[in-house]
VOGU-3710 file (C-alpha; in Angstrom, 3 decimals, decimal comma):
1> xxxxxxxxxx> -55,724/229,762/150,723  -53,890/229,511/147,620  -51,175/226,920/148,451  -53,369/224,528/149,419  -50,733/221,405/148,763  -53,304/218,089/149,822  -56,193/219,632/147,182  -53,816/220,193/144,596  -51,918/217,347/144,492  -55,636/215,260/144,873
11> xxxxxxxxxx> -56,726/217,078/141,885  -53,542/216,312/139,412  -54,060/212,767/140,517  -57,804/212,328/140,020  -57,199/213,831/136,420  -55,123/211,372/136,381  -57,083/208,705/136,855  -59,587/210,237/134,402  -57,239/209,665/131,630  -55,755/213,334/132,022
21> xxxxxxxxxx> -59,110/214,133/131,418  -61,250/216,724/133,410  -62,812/214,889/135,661  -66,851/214,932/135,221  -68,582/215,946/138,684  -69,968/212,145/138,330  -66,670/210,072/138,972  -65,871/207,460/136,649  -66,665/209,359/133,493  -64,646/210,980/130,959
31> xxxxxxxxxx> -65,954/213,135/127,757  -65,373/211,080/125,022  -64,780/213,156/121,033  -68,341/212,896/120,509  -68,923/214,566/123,371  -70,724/212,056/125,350  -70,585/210,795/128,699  -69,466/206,727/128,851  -68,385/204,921/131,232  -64,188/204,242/131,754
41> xxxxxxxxxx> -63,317/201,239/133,454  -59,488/200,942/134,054  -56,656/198,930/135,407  -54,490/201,236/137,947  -50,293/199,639/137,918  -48,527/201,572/140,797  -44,976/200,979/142,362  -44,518/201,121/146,299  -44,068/204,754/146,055  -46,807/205,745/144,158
51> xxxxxxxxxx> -49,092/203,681/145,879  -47,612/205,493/149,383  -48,319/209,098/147,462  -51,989/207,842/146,692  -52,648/206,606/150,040  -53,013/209,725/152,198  -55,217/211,350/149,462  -57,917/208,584/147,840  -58,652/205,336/149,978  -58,931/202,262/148,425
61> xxxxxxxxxx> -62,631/202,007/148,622  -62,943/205,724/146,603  -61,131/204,719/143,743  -64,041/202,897/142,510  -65,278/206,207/141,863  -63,262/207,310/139,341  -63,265/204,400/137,034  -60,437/202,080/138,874  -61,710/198,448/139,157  -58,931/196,891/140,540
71> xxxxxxxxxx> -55,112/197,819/141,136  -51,644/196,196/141,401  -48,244/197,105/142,100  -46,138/197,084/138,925  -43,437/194,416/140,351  -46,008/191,682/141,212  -46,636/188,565/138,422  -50,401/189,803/136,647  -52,669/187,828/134,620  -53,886/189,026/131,050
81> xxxxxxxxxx> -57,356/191,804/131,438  -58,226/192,471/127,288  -60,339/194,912/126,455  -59,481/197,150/129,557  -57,334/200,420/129,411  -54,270/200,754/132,174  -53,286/203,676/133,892  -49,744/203,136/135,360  -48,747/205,982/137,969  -44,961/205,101/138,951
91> xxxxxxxxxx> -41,527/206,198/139,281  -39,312/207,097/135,745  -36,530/204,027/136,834  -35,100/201,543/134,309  -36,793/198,749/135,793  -40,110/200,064/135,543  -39,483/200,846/132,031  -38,584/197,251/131,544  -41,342/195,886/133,260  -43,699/198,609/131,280
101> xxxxxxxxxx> -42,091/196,904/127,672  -42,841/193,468/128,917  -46,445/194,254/130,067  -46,797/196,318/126,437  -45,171/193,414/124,643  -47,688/190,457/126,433  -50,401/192,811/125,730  -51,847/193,086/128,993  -54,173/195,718/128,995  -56,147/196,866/125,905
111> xxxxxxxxxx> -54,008/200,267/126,203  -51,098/201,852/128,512  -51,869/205,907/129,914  -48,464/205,650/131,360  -48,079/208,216/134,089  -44,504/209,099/135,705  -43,852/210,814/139,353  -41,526/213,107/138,116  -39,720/213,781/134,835  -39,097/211,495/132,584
121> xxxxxxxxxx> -34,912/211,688/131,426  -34,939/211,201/128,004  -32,260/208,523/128,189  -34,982/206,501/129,735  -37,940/207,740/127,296  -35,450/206,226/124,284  -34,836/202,898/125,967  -38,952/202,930/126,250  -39,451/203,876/122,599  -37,173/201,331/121,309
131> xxxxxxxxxx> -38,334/198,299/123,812  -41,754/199,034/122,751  -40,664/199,236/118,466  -38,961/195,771/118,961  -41,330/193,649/120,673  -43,950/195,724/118,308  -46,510/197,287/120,745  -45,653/200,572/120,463  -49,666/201,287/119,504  -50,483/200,251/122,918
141> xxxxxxxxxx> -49,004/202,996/124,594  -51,826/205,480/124,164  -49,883/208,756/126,151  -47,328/209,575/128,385  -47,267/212,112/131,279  -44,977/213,677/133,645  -46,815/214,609/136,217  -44,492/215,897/139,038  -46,348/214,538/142,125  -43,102/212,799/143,704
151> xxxxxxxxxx> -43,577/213,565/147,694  -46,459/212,393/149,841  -48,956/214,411/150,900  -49,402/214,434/154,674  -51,811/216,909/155,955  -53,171/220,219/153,830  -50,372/221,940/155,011  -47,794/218,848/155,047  -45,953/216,901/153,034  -42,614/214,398/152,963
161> xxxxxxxxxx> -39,897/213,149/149,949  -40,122/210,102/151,476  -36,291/209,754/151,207  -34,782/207,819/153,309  -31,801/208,204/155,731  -31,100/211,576/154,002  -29,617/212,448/157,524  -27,066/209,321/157,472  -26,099/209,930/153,579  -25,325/213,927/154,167
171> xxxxxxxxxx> -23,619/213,071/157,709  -21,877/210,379/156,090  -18,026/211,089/156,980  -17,461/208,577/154,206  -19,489/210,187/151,572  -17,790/211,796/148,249  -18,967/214,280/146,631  -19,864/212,630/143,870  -22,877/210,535/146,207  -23,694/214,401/147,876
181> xxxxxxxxxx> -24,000/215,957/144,855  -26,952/212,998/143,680  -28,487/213,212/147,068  -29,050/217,129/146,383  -30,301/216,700/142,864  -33,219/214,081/144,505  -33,857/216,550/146,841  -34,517/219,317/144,737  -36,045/216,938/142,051  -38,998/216,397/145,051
191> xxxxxxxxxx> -39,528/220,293/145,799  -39,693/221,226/142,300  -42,501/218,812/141,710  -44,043/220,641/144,912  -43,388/223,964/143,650  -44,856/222,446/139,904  -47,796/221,236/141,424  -48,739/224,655/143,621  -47,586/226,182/140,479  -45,682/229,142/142,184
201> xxxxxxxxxx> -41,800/230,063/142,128  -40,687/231,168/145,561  -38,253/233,548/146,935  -36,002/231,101/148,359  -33,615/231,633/152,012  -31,587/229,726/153,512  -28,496/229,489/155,613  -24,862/229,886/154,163  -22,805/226,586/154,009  -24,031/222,824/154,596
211> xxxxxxxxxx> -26,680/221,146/152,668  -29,709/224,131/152,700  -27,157/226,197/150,811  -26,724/223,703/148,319  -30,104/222,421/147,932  -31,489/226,108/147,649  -28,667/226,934/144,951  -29,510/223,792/142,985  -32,955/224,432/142,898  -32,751/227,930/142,013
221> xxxxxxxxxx> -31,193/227,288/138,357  -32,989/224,286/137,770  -35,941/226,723/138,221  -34,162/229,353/136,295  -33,610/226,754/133,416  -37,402/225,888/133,025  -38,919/229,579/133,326  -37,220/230,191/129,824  -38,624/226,798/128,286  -41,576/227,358/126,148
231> xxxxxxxxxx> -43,800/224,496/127,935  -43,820/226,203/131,679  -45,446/224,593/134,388  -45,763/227,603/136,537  -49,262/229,685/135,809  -48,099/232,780/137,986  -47,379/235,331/135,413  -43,549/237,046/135,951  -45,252/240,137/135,848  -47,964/239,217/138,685
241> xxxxxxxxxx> -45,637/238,279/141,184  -45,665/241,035/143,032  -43,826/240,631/146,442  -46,941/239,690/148,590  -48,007/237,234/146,019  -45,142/234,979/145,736  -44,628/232,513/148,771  -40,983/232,591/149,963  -39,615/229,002/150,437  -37,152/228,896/153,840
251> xxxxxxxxxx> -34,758/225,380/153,457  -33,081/224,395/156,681  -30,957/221,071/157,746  -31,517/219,228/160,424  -28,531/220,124/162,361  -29,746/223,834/162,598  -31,931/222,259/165,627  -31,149/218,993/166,781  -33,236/218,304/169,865  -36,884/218,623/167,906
261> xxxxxxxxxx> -36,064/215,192/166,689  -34,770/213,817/169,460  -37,091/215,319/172,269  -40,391/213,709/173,642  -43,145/215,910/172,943  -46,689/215,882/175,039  -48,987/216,582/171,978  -51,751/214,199/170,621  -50,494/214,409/167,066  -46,540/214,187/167,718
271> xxxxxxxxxx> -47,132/211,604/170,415  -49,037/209,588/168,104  -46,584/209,693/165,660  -43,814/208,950/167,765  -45,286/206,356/170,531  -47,865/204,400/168,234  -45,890/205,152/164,541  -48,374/207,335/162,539  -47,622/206,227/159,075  -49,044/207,417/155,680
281> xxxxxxxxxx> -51,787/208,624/158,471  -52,680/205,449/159,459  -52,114/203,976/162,919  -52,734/200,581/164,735  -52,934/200,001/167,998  -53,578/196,553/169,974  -56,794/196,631/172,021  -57,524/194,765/175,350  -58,952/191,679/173,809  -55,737/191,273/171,810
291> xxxxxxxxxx> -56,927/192,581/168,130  -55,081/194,524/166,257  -57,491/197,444/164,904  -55,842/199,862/162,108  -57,582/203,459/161,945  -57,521/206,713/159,650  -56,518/209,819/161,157  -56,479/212,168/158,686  -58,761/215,674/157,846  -61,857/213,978/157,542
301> xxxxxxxxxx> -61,684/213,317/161,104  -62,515/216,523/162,825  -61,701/215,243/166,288  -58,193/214,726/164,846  -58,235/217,861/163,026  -59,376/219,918/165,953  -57,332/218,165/168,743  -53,832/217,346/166,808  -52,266/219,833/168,403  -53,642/219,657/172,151
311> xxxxxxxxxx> -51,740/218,282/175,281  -52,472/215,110/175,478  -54,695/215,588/178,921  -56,872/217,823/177,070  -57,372/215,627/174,507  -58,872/213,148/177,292  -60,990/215,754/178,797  -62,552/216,393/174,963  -62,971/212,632/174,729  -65,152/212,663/177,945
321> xxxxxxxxxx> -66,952/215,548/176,978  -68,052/214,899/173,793  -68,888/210,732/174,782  -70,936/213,435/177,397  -72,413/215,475/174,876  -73,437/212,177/172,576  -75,030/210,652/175,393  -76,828/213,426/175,908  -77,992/213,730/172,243  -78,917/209,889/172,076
331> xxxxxxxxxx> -81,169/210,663/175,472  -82,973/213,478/173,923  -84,031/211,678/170,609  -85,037/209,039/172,459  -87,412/211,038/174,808  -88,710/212,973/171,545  -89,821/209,369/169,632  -90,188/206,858/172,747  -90,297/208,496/175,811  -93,502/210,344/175,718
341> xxxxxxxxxx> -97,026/209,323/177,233  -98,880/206,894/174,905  -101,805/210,079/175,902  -99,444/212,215/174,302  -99,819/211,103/170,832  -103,263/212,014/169,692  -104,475/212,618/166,470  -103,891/216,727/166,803  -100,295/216,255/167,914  -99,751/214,046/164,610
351> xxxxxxxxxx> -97,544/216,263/162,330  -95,397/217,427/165,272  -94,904/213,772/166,411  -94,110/212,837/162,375  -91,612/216,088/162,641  -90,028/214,603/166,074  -89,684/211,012/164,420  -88,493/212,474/161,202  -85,615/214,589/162,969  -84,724/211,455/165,176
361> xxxxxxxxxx> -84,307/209,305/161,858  -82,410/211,798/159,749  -79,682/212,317/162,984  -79,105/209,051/163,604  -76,262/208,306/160,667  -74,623/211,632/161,884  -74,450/210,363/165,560  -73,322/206,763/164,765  -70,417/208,721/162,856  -69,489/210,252/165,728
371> xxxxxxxxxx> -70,017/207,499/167,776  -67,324/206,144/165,978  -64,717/208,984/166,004  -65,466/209,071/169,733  -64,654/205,139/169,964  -61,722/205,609/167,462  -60,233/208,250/170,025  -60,545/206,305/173,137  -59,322/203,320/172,063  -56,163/205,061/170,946
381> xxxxxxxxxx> -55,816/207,081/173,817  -56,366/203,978/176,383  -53,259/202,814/174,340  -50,890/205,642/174,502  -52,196/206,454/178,450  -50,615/202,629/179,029  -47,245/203,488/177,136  -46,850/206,848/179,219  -47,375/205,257/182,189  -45,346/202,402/181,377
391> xxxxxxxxxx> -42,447/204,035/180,461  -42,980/207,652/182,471  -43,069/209,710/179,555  -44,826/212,580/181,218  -41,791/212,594/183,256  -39,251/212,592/180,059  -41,249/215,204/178,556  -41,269/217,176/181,852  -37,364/217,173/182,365  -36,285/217,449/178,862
401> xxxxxxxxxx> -38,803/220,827/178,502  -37,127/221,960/181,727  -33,694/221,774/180,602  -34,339/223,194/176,941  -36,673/226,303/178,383  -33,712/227,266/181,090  -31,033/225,969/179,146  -29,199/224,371/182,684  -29,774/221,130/183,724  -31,401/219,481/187,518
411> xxxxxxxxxx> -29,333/217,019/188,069  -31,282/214,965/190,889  -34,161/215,247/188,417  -31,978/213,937/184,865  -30,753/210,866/187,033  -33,831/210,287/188,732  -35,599/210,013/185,243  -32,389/207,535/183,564  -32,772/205,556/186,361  -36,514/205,281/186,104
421> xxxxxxxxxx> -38,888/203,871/183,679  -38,693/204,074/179,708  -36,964/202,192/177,157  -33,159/202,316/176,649  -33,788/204,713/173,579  -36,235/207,007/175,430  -33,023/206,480/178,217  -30,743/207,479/175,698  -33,041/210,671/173,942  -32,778/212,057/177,257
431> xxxxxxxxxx> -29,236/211,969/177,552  -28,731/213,840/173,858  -31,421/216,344/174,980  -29,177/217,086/178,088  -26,222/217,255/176,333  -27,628/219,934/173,849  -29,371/222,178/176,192  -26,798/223,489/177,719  -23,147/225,184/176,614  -21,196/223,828/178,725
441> xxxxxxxxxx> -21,825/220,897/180,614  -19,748/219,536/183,471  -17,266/216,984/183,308  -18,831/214,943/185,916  -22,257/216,049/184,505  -21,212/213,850/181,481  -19,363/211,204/183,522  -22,647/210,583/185,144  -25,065/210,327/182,454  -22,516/208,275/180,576
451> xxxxxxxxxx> -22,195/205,869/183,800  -26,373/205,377/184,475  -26,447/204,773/180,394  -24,037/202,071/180,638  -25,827/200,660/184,109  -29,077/200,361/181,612  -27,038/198,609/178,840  -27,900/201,568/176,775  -25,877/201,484/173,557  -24,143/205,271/173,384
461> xxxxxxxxxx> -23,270/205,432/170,065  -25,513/208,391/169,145  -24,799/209,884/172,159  -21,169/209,752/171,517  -21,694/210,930/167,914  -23,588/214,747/169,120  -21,405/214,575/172,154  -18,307/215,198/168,964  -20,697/217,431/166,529  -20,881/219,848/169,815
471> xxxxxxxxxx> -17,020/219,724/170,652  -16,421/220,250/166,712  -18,880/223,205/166,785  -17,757/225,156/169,922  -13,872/225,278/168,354  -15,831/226,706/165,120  -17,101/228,871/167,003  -14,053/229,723/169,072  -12,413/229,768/165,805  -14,508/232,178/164,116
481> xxxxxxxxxx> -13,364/235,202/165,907  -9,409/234,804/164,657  -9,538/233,140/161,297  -11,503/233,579/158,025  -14,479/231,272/157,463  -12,270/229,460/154,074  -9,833/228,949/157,140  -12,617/227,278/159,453  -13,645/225,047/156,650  -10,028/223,658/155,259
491> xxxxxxxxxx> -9,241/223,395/158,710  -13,094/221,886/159,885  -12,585/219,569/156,779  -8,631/218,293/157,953  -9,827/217,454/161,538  -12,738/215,863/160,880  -12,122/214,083/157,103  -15,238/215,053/155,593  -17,028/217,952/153,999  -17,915/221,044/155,185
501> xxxxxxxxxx> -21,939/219,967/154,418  -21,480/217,600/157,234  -20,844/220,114/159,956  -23,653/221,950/161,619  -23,932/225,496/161,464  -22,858/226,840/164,856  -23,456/226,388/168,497  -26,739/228,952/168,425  -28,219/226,374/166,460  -27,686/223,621/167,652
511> xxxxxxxxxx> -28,997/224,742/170,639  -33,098/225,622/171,322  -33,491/229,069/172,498  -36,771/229,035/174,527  -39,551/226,871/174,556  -40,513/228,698/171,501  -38,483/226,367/168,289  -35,501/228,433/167,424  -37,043/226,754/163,544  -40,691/228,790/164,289
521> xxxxxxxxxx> -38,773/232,213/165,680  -36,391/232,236/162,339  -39,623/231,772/159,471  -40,959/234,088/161,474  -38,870/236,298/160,836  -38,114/235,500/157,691  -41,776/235,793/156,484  -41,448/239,355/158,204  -39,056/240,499/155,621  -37,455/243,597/158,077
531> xxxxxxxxxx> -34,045/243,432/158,942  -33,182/241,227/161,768  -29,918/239,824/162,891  -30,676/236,604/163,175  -31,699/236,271/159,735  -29,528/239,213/158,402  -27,154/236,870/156,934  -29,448/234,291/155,110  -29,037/234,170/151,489  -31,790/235,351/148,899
541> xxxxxxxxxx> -31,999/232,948/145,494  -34,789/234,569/143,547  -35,540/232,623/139,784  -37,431/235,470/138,743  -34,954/237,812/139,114  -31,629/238,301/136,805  -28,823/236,294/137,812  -26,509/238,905/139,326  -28,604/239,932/141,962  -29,361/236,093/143,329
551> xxxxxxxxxx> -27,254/235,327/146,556  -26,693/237,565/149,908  -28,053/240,506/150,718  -30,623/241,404/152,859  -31,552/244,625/149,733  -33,557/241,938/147,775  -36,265/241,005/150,678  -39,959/241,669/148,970  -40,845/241,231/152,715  -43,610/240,777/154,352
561> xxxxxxxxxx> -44,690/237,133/152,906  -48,382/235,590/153,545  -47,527/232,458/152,455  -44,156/230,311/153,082  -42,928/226,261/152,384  -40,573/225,897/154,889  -38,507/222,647/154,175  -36,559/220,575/156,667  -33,573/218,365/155,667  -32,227/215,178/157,411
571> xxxxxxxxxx> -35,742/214,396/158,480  -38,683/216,530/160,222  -41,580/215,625/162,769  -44,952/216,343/163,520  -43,753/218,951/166,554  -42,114/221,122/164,093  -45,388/221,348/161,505  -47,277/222,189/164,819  -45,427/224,836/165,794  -45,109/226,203/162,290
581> xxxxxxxxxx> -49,312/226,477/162,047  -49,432/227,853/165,497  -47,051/230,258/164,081  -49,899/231,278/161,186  -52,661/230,767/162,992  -51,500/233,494/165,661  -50,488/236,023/162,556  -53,094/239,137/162,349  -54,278/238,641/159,553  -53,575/234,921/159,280
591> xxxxxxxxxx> -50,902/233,500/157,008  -49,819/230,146/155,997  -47,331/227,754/156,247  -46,857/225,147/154,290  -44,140/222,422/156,151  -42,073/219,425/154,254  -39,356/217,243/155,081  -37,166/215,155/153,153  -38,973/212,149/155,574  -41,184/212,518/158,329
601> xxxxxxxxxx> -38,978/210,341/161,017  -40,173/209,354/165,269  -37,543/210,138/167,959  -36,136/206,311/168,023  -35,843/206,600/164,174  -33,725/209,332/163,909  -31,785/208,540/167,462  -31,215/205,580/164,931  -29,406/207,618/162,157  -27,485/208,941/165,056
611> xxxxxxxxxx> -26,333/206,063/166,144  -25,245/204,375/162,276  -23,286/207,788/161,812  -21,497/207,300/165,501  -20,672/203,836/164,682  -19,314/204,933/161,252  -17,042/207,166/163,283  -16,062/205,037/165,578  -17,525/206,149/168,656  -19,334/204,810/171,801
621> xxxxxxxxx> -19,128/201,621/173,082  -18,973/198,314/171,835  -19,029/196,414/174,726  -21,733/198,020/176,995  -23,570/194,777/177,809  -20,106/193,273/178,995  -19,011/196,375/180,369  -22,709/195,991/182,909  -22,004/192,426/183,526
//
């Protein structure tokens, strides 16, 4: 496919570490002016973030490959290496700069190919120029890049802006416009270096109002501004894109569907993620003697790749079958080489008993490999079998599934689970989830969830927090059919003393309709391009197209799309990207979906935000442990 995001991205940074060179197809080498091949040993200075972007893509071990001998983060004390050129890959802030004109001015490194994640602001580039003209080693900084590869790159079809608490600083009752306004311009700083790095300007949707709205608008003139600069970064010709060619880019917030990360989910991938904290695609999990064993999980394991998506008790049956299937394979090479007759071998049977040794000797390196994806597997799923049945996570899963499919709520079964196993936050994720999936929810529905939470010394803060983003929405929504929407938000914006941004869209989405994500049904639909009433209203920002007919309107589709980025804000989890390649995957002829997030977040993360913004409001209760006592 053409927006493939993880290749891309790989290939901008291994040109990178070439010197912005082609690579040579034998790593380590650059072409020199005299057009040979020498050898390019270099020093590689990253800060934390860059060294989070690199991680997913090149391990440690292949960087040796292209040339890097050894590397070090940019804010650690380093000793003197002469004679050696540095690559520095890290973020255009002033205290990089600084630490960039002290390296420069000790003379470090023989030369500086300094390397930025995004663009550089020229107020920065001049405080770089004239550090390096004072302390006099301007010569040493051989070139500078921007090379636009701020966000992490997750899976092929994933990625995150590793920014942090975006949910908090948008939610934020507190927050002036001033802050929202540089929280949107990081924002669309990270999905125009994604857009710069796949090269390709989108049709962009979105919902009106609320942060999507703004994000999409802000992105679609910065956009606008580049396409008529003379250095472009986008290859795709204005008059190629034809309507089928361009990928339409659908921005949502995190409000538009609450519950997705909040819910427990009975996946290998999202379970992972959320019971053993997948990070940078790395996970560790304690094993029965006590070590603590760290392992990859990424697309170079194709037991990962294949099963990611499978409930979880398939994923044990694959386990068994394919330790069954290796077995088997280690039985048969052994009965080809050592199990035979010693009257067997003769000298006529020679070359067929070579053959049969041969083929035992070339398989074995193939089957210890998946000897060890097979061990890698069980040992993690021995681990998360003990945390479901520790804290009855089938049974969370089972409940909160029930009540967001039908949308009403079993009582004996919602009290039965609070009262049961799990942690208080997997106590307290349940109690959200119930509160969300249906309209209207008794008074002495809520009076009894509330009551068990406070039994479990659960801390209801979050809980308190949606229970008041639901009452606020249902007298929007009440409100919409007698005043104006300017009405709604003056009077949305007077109640609750903040921005309009900070208030979800409506009740329809903040609740899940069907098991099917209300997120999956609306790209869906959006990729489709025909009208449709959920989508009807969605506004249409097209760069490419003259300035007056940006904005609403469904007239402008160039429907249907093959290829969409669909970006969540406020944080977005590995059950949304699943459903969104399911989504593809079950398209005739395939498409594909590319899925971001301004940060990739677990249930008890997020549940976290939600509780910092209910205690910033005010809500829940202080005193639940002496309330219990």
């Amino acid at each position: 496919m053409a927006l493939n995001l993880r290749q891309k991205q790989t290939s901008c940074i291994v040109r990178m570490l070439n010197l912005n060179h082609p690579p040579n197809p034998v790593g380590g080498t650059v072409v020199n002016t005299s057009n040979s091949e020498e050898e390019v040993y270099k020093i590689l200075i990253l800060d934390a973030l860059c060294r989070d972007i690199l991680s997913p893509l090149i391990h440690v071990k292949d960087l040796r490959k292209h040339g890097v001998t050894l590397y070090f983060l940019i804010d650690k004390d380093r000793q003197m290496i002469p004679d050696v050129p540095a690559v520095y890959f890290v973020r255009p802030t002033p205290s990089n700069i600084q630490r960039i004109i002290s390296d420069a001015s000790h003379a470090l490194y023989q030369s500086f190919h300094l390397n930025f994640s995004s663009s550089l602001p020229r107020p920065i580039l001049e405080d770089l120029a004239s550090g390096t003209l004072q302390s006099d080693s301007i010569h040493r900084i051989s070139k500078i890049y921007d090379q636009y590869l701020e966000f992490i790159t997750l899976e092929d079809n994933m990625f995150s802006l590793a920014q942090r608490a975006t949910y908090v600083q948008l939610n934020d009752p507190s927050a002036g416009d001033r802050e929202i306004e540089e929280i949107i311009e990081k924002i669309v700083g990270g999905l125009f270096c994604v857009l710069a790095t796949l090269a390709v300007v989108p049709v962009i949707r979105c919902a009106r109002g609320g942060p999507a709205e703004m994000v999409a608008s802000a992105l679609d003139l910065r956009l606008r501004d580049h396409l008529i600069s003379k250095n472009n970064l986008f290859s795709e010709g204005g008059n190629l894109g034809s309507s089928f060619q361009r990928p339409i880019l659908c921005i949502f917030d995190r409000n538009f569907e609450l519950s997705v990360g909040i819910q427990h989910d009975w996946s290998y991938r999202p379970l992972v993620h959320d019971v053993l904290g997948l990070k940078l695609n790395r996970v560790s999990v304690r094993e029965e003697k006590g070590a603590v064993k760290s392992y990859e999980l990424d697309d170079s394991d194709p037991f990962w790749s294949a099963n990611g998506s499978s409930p979880f008790p398939k994923v044990a049956e694959e386990i068994e079958a394919q330790l069954s299937k290796y077995k088997q394979d280690v039985d048969e090479v052994n009965r080809r080489t050592g199990g035979k007759d010693v009257s067997e071998f003769d000298g006529q049977d020679l070359i067929g008993n070579t053959k049969h040794l041969m083929s035992a000797v070339n398989s074995l390196p193939e089957l210890t490999e998946r000897k060890k994806v097979i061990d890698k597997h069980t040992n993690i799923a021995t681990v998360l079998l003990g945390e479901i049945k520790e804290r009855a996570l089938d049974s969370y899963y089972n409940v909160e599934n029930d009540m967001l499919t039908r949308g009403s709520i079993d009582r004996t079964a919602l009290l039965g689970a609070l009262k049961g196993k799990g942690t208080k936050v997997d106590k307290l994720r349940l109690a959200i989830i119930c509160l969300l999936s249906a309209e209207v929810l008794p008074q002495s529905e809520l009076e009894a969830v509330e009551a068990v939470l406070r039994e479990s010394e659960v801390d209801t803060c979050a809980f308190q927090y949606v229970k008041k983003i639901k009452s606020l929405n249902v007298s929007l929504a009440n409100s919409a059919n007698s005043a104006s929407k300017s009405n709604i938000v003056d009077w949305a914006e007077k109640l609750y003393g903040q921005s309009i941004s900070a208030v979800t869209a409506g009740m329809k989405n903040l609740l899940s309709g069907g098991r099917q994500l209300a997120l999956t049904r609306t790209v869906e639909a959006l990729m489709e391009g025909r009208p449709n009433p959920e989508v009807d209203s969605y506004l249409v920002f097209d760069p490419r197209a003259p300035k007056s007919s940006s904005g609403a309107g469904s007239n402008h589709l160039k429907g249907p799309f093959k290829e969409a980025i669909v970006f969540m804000i406020g944080g977005g989890n590995y059950v949304e990207y699943g459903g969104l390649q399911e989504l593809a995957q079950r398209q005739q002829p395939a498409k594909h979906v590319i899925y971001g997030t301004t940060e990739v977040l677990t249930g008890v993360e997020f549940v976290d935000q939600l509780t910092l913004l209910g205690q910033k409001m005010g809500l829940g209760s202080s005193n639940v442990v002496a309330a219990s006592q």
